[in-house]
C-alpha atoms as one frame of an Amber mdcrd trajectory, in Angstrom:
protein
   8.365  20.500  29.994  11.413  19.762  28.302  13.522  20.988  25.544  16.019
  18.328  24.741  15.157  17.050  21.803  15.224  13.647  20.334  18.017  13.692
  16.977  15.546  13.728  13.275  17.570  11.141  11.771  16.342   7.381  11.719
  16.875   3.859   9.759  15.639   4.613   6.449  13.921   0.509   6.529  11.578
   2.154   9.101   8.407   1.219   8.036   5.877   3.976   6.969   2.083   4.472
   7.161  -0.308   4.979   4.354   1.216   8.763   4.236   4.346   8.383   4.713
   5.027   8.675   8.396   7.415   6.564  10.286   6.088   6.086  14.199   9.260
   8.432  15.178   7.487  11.169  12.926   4.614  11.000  15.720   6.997  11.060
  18.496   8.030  14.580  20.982  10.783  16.002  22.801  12.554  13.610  25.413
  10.920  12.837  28.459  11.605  14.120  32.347   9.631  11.764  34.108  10.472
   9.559  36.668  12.109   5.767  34.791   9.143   3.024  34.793   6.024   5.993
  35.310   3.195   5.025  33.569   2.499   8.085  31.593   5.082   7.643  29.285
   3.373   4.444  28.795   0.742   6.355  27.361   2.350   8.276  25.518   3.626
   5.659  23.672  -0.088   3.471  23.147  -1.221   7.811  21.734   2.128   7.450
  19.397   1.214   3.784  18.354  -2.723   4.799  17.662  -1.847   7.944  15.925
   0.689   6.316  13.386  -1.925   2.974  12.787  -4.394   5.249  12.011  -2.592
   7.272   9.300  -3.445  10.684  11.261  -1.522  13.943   9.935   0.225  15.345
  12.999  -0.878  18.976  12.135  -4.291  18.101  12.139  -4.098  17.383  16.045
  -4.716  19.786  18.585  -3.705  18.899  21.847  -4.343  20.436  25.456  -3.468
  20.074  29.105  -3.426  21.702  32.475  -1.093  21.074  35.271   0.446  18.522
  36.940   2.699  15.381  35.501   0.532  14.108  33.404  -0.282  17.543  31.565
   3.897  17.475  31.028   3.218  14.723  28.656   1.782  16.332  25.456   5.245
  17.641  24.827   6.915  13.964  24.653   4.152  13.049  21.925   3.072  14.513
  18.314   5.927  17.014  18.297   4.322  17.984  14.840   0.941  18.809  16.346
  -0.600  22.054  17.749  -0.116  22.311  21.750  -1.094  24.136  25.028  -0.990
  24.079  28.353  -3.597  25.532  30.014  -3.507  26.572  33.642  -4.343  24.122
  36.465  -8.092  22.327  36.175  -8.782  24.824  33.282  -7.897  22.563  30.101
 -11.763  21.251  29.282 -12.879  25.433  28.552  -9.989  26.037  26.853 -10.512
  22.907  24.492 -14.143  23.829  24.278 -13.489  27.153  22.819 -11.067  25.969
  20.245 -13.229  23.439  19.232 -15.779  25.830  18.748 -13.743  28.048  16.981
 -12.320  25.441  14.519 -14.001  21.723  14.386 -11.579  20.751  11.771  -8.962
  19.561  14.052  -8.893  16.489  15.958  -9.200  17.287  19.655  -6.737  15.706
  22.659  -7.047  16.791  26.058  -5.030  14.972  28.195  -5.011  15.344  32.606
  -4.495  13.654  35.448  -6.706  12.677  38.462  -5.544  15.820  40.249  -6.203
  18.096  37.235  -9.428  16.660  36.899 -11.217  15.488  39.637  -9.984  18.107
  42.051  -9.488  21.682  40.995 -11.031  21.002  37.472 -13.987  19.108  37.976
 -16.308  21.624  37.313 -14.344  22.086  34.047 -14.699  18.022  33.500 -18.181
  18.138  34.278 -19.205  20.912  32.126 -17.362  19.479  28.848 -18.260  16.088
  29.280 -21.744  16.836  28.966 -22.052  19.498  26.575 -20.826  16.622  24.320
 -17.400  18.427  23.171 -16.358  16.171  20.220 -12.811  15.018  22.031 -10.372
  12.649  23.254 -10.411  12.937  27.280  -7.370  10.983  28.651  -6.996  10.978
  32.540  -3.762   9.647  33.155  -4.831   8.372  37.029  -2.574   7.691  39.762
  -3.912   8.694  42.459  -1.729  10.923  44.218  -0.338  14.454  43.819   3.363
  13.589  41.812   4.461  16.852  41.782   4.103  17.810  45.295   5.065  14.641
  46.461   2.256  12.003  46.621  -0.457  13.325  48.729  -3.710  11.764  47.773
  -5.412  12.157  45.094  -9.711  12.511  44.894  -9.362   9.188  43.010  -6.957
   7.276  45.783  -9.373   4.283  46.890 -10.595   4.618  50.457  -8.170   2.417
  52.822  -5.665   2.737  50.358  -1.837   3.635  51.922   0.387   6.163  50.882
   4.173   5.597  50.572   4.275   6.948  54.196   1.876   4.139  55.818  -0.802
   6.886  55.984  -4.226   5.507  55.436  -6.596   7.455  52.477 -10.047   7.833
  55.062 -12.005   9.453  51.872 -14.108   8.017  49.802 -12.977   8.378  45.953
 -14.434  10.223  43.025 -15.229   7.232  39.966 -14.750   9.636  36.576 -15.573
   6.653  34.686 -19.166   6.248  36.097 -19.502   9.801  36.258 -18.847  10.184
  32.961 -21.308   7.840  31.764 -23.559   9.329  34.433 -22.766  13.163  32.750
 -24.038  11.637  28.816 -20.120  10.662  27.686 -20.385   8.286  24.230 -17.293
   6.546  24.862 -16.297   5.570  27.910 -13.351   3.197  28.647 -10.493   2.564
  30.951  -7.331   1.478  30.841  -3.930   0.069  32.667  -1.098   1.564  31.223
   0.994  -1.337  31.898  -1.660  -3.118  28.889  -0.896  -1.547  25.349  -2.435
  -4.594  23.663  -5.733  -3.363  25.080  -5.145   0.558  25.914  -4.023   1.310
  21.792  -7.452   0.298  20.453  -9.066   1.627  23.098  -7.397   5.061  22.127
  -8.075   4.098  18.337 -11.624   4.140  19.097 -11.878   6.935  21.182  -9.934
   9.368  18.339 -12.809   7.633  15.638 -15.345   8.349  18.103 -17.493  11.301
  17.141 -18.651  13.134  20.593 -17.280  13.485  24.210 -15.262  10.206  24.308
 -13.403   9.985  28.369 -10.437   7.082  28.748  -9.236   6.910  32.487  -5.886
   4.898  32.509  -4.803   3.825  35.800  -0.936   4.794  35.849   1.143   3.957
  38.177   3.446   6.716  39.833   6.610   4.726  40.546   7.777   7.580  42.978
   5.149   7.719  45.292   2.305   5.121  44.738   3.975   1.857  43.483   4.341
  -0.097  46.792   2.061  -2.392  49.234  -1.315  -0.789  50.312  -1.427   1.154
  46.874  -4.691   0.133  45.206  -3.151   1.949  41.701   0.323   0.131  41.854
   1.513  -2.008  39.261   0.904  -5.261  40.812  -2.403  -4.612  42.431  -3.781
  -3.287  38.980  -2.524  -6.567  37.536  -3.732  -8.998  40.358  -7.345  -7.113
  40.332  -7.442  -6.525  36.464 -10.725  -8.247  34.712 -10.556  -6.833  31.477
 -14.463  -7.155  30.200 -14.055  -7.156  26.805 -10.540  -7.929  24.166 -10.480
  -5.210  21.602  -9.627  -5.088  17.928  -9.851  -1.763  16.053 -11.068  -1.778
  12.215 -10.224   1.048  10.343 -12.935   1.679   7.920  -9.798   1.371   4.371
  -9.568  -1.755   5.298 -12.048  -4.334   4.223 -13.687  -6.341   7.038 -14.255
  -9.846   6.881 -15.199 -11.621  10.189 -17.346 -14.539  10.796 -18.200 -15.263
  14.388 -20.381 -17.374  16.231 -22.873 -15.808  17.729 -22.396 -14.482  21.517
 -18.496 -13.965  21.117 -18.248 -10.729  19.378 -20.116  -7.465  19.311 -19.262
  -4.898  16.170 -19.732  -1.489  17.872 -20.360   1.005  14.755 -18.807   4.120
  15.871 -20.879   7.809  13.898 -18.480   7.821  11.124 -18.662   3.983  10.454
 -15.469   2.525  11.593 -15.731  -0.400  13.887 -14.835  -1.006  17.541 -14.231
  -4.664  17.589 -15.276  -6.350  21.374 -14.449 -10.212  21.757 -16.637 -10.581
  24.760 -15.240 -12.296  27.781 -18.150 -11.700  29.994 -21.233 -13.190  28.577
 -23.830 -10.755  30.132 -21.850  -7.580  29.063 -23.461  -4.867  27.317 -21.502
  -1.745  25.831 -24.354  -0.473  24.881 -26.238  -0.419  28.351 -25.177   2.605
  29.666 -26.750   1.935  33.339 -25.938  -1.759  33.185 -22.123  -0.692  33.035
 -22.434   1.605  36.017 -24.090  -0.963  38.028 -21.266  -3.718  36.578 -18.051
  -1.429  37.470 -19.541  -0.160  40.901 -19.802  -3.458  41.621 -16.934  -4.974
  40.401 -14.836  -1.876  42.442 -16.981  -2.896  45.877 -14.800  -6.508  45.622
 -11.590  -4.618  45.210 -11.795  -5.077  41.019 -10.398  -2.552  38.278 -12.499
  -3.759  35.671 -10.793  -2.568  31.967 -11.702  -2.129  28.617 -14.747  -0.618
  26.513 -17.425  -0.265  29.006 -19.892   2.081  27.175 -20.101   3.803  23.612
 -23.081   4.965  21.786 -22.756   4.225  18.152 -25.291   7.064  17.023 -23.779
  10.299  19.251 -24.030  13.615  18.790 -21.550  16.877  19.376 -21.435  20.113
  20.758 -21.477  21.564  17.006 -25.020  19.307  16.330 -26.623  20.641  19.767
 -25.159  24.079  18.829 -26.299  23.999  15.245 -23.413  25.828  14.467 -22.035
  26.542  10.907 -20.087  23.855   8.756 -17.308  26.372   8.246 -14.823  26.821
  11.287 -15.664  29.808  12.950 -11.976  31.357  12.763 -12.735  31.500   8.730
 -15.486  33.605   8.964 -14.893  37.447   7.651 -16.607  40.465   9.356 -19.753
  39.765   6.788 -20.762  36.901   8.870 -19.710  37.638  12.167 -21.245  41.272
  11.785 -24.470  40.591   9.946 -25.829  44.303  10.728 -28.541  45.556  13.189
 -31.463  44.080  11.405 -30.347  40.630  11.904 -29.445  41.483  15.543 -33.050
  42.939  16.639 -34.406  39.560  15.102 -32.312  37.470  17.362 -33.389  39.768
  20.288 -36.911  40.064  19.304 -36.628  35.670  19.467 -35.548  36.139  22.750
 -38.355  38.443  24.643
């Protein structure tokens, strides 16, 4: 983390959103990272999508774990709520504030380390419990921080900055996400804004477990020939599946397509996930069909991008829960402490 901040003062001609905010309002403290990585990338597509869609910054909660992607959350939404959780632990501890307050909007953002190694149980868990979220995965495939051993997502073959060949095979969190019952699934190149800021758009409008994995370059230690996450072999092998548009639901939609080269994807809450489809045969709503596609895609060497699943009538933990419309950290002693009759009823429901 860092704590140099950025000065308050900007151009007053800034523009503003519909309340007010210029995009610097949505910005964090300065960033340590390495010039060129990725991540800040992101940061800046989360910045972009937060001050299009007119989101108060205090109505954010956002969470990490360790690692250099789980620095980020401090160099975006300096306005928001924050913590960082302890290596591979950041999917509980989002879980339990959710639970406890399903007011806010949820962020959790990790890295292929923090998630597919020591927290995939964690990843597992919340992805299928349906955990109304955001799930970003900034993915490089190596270990930044302790200086670019693989990763569980480095591709088999792949070389590290070293020559050393990766002889495992990797772990896909997109297709096990749609395999775990995500509602959103989509991935990203962080080198792409034009495509990863709707995608991101969608994903915050998106009510249910929605999982993004942007591949992200680590300029340090996986950038060069034999990388299968660099930036030129993400660009060479790109096929992005889909060209997005996101429609807020303020502003009035008027479209008229021919038939076959768009899809409206009606998210829960009834804003729109616009896909101009490149690929004919391409269902985002065939949750299998986009396993089989990417699996296949990835056995020719392919990083296929863009919205590959959503399911526009989800449901969240709070709906499987059943749990009350008021936060849970509201709730005074009479609710939480109902009294021993109510207690030997739920008992007695349980023998």
């Amino acid at each position: 983390m860092t704590y140099i901040t950025k000065p308050k003062l900007h151009h007053p001609t800034l523009a503003c959103n519909a309340i007010g905010f210029t995009r610097r309002d949505y910005e964090g403290k300065i960033s340590t990272l390495c010039a060129g990585c990725g991540h800040d990338s992101i940061s800046a597509a989360i910045i972009q999508a937060c001050w299009e869609l007119d989101i108060e910054p205090h109505r954010v909660a956002k969470l990490s774990g360790i690692g250099c992607s789980s620095k980020t959350p401090d160099y975006f939404l300096g306005q928001s709520h924050g913590f960082n959780t302890v290596h591979g632990r950041m999917p509980s501890v989002l879980t339990g504030a959710n639970l406890a307050n399903r007011d806010l909007l949820y962020l959790g953002v990790s890295g292929d380390g923090d998630s597919a190694s020591i927290g995939i149980g964690q990843f597992v868990h919340a992805i299928r419990r349906g955990v109304n979220m955001v799930y970003v995965v900034e993915n490089n495939g190596v270990y930044g921080l302790t200086k670019g051993q693989f990763s569980a997502t480095a591709d088999q073959g792949s070389k590290s900055k070293k020559g050393v060949v990766n002889t495992d095979s990797p772990l896909d969190l997109v297709g096990l996400a749609m395999q775990l019952g995500a509602t959103y699934v989509a991935r990203g190149f962080s080198g792409d804004k034009t495509q990863l800021v709707p995608l991101i758009k969608g994903a915050i409008a998106h009510k249910g477990a929605a999982f993004i994995d942007v591949i992200s370059p680590c300029v340090a230690f996986n950038n060069h020939a034999g990388s299968t996450k660099s930036y030129e072999y993400v660009r060479e092998h790109n096929e992005a599946v889909n060209r997005l548009d996101f429609i807020d639901v303020r502003a009035e939609i008027t479209v008229d397509y021919a038939e076959g080269e768009i899809v409206d994807v009606t998210q829960h809450d009834g804003s729109i996930v616009r896909l101009r489809k490149l690929s004919a045969d391409f269902n985002a709503h065939d949750r299998v069909g986009a396993m089989n596609y990417v699996h296949a895609r990835q056995a020719k060497g392919e990083v296929v991008t863009g919205l590959l699943y959503v399911d526009p009538d989800a449901h969240d933990l709070h709906e499987h829960f059943n749990t009350t419309e008021v936060p849970i950290n509201r709730l005074g002693v009479k609710e939480l402490s109902p009294g021993i009759a109510a207690l030997e009823k739920i008992n007695a429901g349980l023998r």
